[in-house]
N, C-alpha and C positions, 0 to 999 in steps of 0.2 A: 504494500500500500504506500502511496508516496503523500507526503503529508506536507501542508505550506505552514514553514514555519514563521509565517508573518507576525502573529503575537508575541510569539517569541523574539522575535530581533527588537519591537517596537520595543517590548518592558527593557532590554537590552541596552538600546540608543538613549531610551526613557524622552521619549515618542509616543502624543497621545494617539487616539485614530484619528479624532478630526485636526490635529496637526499633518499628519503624514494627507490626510484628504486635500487639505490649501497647498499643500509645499507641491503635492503631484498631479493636483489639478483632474483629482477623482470624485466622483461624489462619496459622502459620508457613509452612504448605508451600501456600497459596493465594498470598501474598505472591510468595515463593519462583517458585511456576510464573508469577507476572506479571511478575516481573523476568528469565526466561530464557526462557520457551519462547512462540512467537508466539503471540501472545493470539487465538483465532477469536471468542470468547464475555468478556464481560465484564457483570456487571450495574451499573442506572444506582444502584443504591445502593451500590455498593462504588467506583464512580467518585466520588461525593460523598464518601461516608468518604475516601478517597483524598485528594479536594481540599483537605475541612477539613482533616483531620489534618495534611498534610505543609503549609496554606496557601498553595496553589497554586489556578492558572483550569482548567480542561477544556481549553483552549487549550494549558496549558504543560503539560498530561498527558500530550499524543497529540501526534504532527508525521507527515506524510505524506508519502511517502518514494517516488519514480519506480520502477515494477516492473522486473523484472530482466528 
């Protein structure tokens, strides 16, 4: 299972949601459902916004996780 580790990096940088939402120029409740609800769908330009904005790899976005 590959797992976005988005919450995790923000409490990290200590990066609210709706700061990383103004700095990347997402809406709030997109953010929002990345950070809590398991992600099926993602696009690769909101994964790069993602990267730049927070200065992070695609590597340190996503970690893969043994299914249950």
């Amino acid at each position: 299972m590959v797992r976005l580790r988005l919450g995790d990096i923000l409490q990290e940088k200590q990066i609210t949601r709706q700061q990383l939402a103004n700095q990347a120029g997402l809406r709030p409740s997109t953010v929002s459902d990345l950070c809590n609800r398991p992600v099926q769908r993602i696009y690769l330009s909101t994964i790069a916004t993602l990267c730049e904005t927070l200065d992070v790899s695609v590597s340190d976005l996503f970690v893969i996780e043994p299914a249950d």
